[in-house]
VOGU-3710 file (C-alpha; in Angstrom, 3 decimals, decimal comma):
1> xxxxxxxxxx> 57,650/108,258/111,323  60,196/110,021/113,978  61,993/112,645/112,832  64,019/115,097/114,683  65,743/118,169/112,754  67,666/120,952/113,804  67,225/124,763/112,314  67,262/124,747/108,434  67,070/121,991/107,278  65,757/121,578/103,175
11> xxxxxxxxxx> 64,126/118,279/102,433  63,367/117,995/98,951  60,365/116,470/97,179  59,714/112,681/96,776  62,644/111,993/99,579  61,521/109,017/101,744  62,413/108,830/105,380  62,518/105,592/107,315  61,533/105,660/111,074  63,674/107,344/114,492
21> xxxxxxxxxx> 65,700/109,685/111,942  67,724/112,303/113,398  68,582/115,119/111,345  70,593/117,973/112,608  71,461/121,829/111,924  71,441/123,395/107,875  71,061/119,571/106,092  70,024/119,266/102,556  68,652/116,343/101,189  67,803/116,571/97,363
31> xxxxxxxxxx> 65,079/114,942/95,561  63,909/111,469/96,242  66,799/110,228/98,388  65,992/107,224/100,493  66,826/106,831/103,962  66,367/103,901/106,329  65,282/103,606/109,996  67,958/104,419/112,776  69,984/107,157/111,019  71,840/110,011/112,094
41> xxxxxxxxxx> 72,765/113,037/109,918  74,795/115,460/111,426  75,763/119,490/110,885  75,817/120,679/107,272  75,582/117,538/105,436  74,113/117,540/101,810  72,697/114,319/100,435  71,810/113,894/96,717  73,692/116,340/95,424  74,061/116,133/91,625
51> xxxxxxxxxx> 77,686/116,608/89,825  78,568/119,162/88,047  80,940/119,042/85,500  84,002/121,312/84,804  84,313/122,862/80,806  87,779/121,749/80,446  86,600/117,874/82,243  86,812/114,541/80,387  83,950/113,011/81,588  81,161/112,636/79,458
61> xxxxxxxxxx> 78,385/114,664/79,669  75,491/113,113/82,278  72,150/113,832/82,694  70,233/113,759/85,948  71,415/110,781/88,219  69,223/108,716/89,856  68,827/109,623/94,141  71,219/108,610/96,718  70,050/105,135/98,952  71,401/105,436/102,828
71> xxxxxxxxxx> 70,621/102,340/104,450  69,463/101,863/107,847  71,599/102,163/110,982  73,945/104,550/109,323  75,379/108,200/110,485  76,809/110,915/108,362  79,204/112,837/109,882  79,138/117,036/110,143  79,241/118,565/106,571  80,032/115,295/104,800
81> xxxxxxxxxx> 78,694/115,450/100,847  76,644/112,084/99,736  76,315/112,619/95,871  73,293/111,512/93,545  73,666/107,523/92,523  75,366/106,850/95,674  74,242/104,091/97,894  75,203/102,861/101,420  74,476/99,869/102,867  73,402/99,690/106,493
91> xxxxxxxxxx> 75,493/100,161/109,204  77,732/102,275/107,557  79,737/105,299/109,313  80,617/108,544/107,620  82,868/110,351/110,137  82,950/114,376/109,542  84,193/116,006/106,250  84,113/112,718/104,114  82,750/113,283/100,303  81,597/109,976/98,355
101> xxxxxxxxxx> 80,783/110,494/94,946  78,385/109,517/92,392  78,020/106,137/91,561  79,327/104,853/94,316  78,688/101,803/96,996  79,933/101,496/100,266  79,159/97,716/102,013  77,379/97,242/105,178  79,209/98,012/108,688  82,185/100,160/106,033
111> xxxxxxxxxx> 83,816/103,050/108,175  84,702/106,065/106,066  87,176/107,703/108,148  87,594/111,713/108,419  88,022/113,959/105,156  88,116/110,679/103,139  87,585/110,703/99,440  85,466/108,285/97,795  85,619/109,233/93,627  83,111/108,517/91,316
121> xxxxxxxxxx> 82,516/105,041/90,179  84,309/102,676/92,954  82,729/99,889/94,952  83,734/99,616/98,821  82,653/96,299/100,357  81,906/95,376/103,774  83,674/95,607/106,969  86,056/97,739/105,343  87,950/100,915/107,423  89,311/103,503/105,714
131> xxxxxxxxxx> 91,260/106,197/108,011  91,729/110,187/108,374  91,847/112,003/104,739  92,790/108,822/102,508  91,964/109,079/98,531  90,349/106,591/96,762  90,221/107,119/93,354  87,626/106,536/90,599  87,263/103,481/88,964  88,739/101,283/91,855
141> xxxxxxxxxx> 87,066/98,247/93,501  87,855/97,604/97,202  86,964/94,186/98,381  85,274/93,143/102,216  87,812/93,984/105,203  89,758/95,958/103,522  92,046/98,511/105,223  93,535/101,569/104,121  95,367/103,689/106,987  95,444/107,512/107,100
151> xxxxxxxxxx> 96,534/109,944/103,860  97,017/106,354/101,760  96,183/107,651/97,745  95,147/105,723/94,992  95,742/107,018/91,543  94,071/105,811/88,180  95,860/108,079/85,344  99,138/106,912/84,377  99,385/109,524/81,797  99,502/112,810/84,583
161> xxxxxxxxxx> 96,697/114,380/82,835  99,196/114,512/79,842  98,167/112,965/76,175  94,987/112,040/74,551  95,765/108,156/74,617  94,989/108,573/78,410  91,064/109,164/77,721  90,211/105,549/77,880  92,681/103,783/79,642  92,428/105,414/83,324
171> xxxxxxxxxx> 91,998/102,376/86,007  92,002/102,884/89,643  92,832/100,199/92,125  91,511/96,760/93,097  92,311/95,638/96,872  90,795/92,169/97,548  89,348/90,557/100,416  91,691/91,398/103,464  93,927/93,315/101,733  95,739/96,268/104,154
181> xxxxxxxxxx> 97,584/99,258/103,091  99,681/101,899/105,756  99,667/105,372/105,871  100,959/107,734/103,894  101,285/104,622/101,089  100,634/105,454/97,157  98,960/102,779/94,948  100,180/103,540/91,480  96,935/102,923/88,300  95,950/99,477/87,710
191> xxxxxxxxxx> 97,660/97,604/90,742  95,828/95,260/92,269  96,475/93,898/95,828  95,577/90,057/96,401  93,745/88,652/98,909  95,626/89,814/102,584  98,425/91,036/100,768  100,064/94,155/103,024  101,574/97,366/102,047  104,004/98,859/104,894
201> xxxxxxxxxx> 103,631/102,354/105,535  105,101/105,073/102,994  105,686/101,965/100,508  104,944/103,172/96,368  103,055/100,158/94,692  104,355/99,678/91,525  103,290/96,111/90,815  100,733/93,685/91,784  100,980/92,828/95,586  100,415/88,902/96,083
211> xxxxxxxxxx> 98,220/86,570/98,140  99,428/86,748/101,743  102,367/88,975/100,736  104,049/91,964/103,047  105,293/94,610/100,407  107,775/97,674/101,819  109,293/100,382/99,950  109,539/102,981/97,324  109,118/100,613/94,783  107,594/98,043/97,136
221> xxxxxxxxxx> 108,723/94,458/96,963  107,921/91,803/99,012  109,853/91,753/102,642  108,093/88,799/103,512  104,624/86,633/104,252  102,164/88,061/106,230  102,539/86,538/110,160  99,849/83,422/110,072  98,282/85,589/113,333  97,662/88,663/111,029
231> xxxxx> 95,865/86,353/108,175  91,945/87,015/107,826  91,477/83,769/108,622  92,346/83,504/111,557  90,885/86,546/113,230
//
């Protein structure tokens, strides 16, 4: 094994390190994380960190979590957070300040862009991008090639934190295959954006976005169909 590490760095028990791994100034990597070969981890990043839970929270209580997978190839960026029960695929960039929660998956070749939020329970697939500080909230499946442009949220609580009736209905967002969303946009719970369908920038999703469609707006509706140039497939 090759491993270079900067000053203070804590690698916990049972962790398994693949080969060439660079590891750089005040890391922590909890117990029995797995990394592949070829990975960078840069400045202050923790990996395997276990939740914790606030006394006022929702959730349900949660015992330890199984340890965080990082795939070969892959770099975390300076003081990014991996949680426990988080997995990336390889290939996968974590630019600086990014947090991706517990129970999480993030496809081969995914960027996860600067200060991005990745909540608990979501599935990223592959070849997606998602830009400076965007939200992605728990509960929400994001599909291959997605992409979601800077300070884009995703909500999952229709309910504002308001009302008991909200405990088991929040759902986050699904974007499929293709599907693109501009900056500063807001995906309201539940939508779901079809295969290549397009959100403009600063558009509010308050319905389902179709196949193919180009949404604009505050509430978005459909402009028009996405150029055939701009389609998937035919990149």
């Amino acid at each position: 094994m090759s491993l270079t590490k900067g000053q203070n760095v804590l690698i916990k028990d049972h962790v398994k390190l693949g080969e060439n791994i660079t590891i750089g100034n005040n890391v922590i990597i909890y117990e029995g994380v797995e990394i592949g070969d070829n990975v960078v981890i840069q400045d202050n990043v923790v990996i395997g960190k276990q939740p914790a839970r606030a006394k006022n929270s929702i959730l349900p209580e949660v015992g330890q979590l199984p340890p965080t997978v990082i795939g070969s190839g892959c770099t975390i960026g300076t003081s990014s957070i991996i949680y426990a029960n988080a997995r990336l695929e390889n290939d996968v960039f974590v630019a600086d300040l990014a947090t991706i929660r517990e129970r999480v998956t993030v496809g081969e070749r995914t960027i996860v862009g600067r200060g991005v939020a990745i909540e608990n329970d979501c599935t990223i697939g592959s070849k997606c991008k998602l830009e400076t500080n965007s939200y992605i909230t728990a509960y929400s499946t994001l599909e291959d090639f997605v992409f979601i442009a800077p300070y884009v949220v995703t909500t999952n609580d229709n309910y504002m934190a308001r009302s008991k009736e909200r405990f088991d209905k929040f759902k986050g967002v699904t974007i499929k295959k293709g599907g693109r969303v501009g900056a500063n946009s807001t995906i309201l719970p539940g939508r779901v954006i079809e295969e290549d369908g397009t959100v403009a920038a600063a558009s509010v999703v308050t319905r389902d976005v179709q196949s193919e469609d180009l949404v604009v707006g505050s509430p978005a509706r459909k402009l028009r169909n996405v150029p055939e140039d701009q389609l998937l497939r035919n990149q």
